[in-house]
Residue, then its C-alpha position, 0 to 999 in steps of 0.5 A: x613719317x613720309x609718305x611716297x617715294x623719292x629718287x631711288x629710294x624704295x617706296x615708304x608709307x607709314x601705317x598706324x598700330x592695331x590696324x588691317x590696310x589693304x593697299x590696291x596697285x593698279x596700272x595705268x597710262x600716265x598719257x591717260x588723263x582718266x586713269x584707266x587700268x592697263x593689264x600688264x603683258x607679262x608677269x611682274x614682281x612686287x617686293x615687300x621689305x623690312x618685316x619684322x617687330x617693334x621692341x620686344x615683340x610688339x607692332x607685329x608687321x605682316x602683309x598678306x597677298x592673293x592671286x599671285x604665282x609665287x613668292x620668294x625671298x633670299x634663301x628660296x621661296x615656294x619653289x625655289x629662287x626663280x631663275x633670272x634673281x642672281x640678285x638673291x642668296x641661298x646661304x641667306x636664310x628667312x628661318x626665324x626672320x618670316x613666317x610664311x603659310x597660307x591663311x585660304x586658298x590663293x593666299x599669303x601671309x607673310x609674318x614679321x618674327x624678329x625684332x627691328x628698329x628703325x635704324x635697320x630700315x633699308x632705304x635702295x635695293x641695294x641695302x638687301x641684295x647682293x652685288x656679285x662684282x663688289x663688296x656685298x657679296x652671298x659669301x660677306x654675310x656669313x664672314x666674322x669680322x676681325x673683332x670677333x664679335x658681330x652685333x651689338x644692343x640696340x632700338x629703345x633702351x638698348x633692349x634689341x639685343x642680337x649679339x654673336x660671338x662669332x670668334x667661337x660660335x661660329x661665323x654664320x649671319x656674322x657678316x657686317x655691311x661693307x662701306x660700300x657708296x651704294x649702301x645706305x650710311x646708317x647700315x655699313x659697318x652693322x650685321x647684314x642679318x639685321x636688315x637683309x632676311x627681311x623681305x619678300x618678293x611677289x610673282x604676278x601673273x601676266x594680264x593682271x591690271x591690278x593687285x591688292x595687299x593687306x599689310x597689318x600691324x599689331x598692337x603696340x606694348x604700351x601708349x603712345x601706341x606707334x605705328x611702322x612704315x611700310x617700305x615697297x618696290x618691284x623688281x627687274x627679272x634677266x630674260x633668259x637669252x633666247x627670251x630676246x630678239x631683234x626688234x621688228x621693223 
């Protein structure tokens, strides 16, 4: 397992079963030899992905955030998709993907609800939104493809079984990734649901210098007790058109 982040991939750490993590992010000036923390001027996302389970339910993952000012996903959010996000969709639902509350006061608690493997792991952004200009598009992820069939046995044994007949069922989360460049090889040709519905995204407000994350994962079925990586990034929000001016002299 690695550790890190490399290019554009997202950032990864791998965290070990039947245990609490708290991860504290904080900002600096990489021209700071002594590390002091900087507060950012302006508020800022932090995008948390691939939550989910081990095979049958086992190795729960969930992450839990204090202090920020929202969160959202594909398909809304605690108010909404937030302007400026073009990148996410409504039709892309989190019902039976994340379970979301709030444990105290100031908190979330986001929690994994559907089983994953590690081949559904996203590697880019480009994996989990969409590109309204190209092939992965809102409207691709509830289209049946041709064969009728969306999905197949998978993980362990084949014992991930997320099989849709969506020639008579119906064509919802039926849509299959394109063989798009920008999308990880593993993914294209496979049901987007696999992958996509799976993360969140924080708001943090603006001044903050620092943030901390507990990311739990729970036990696993039986030993060798494994654990599961933790894939992590920010995000970049379109300022509105009157939000951009000329620079000053």
């Amino acid at each position: 397992m690695r550790n890190g982040r490399e290019g554009k991939r997202l950032g990864e750490v791998s965290v070990a079963a039947n245990t609490d993590t708290r991860f504290k992010f904080r900002f600096a000036d990489s021209n700071d030899t002594d590390g002091t923390p900087v507060a950012v001027a302006y508020g800022f996302d932090f995008c948390l992905f691939d939550i989910d389970t081990g095979v049958g339910g086992s190795l729960v993952e969930s992450v839990e955030a204090c202090g920020s000012l929202n969160y959202f996903h594909h398909g809304g959010g605690k108010n909404g998709i937030p302007e400026g996000r073009g990148y996410l969709c409504d039709n892309i639902k989190v019902d039976g993907y994340l379970e979301i509350t709030t444990p105290s006061a100031g908190c979330t608690l986001v929690t994994g609800l559907r089983e994953g493997t590690g081949a559904d792991n996203p590697a880019t952004w480009d994996d989990v939104v969409v590109d309204p200009d190209g092939d992965l598009t809102c409207e691709a992820y509830d289209m049946c493809p041709s064969s009728g069939v969306s999905g197949f046995a998978r993980g362990p044994g084949d014992r991930v079984v997320d099989i849709q007949t969506c020639a008579t069922d119906g064509s919802e989360e039926a849509g299959l990734f394109p063989s798009s460049i920008d999308v990880s090889p593993w993914l294209r040709g496979k049901p987007m649901r696999y992958t996509m519905p799976k993360f969140v995204c924080f708001t943090f407000p603006a001044g903050t210098s620092s943030f901390e994350l507990t990311y739990r994962v729970g036990l696993g079925a039986s030993a060798p007790y494994y654990g599961r990586n933790f894939f992590f990034s920010g995000a970049s929000v379109i300022a509105p058109d009157d939000a951009c001016g000329s620079s000053p002299a």
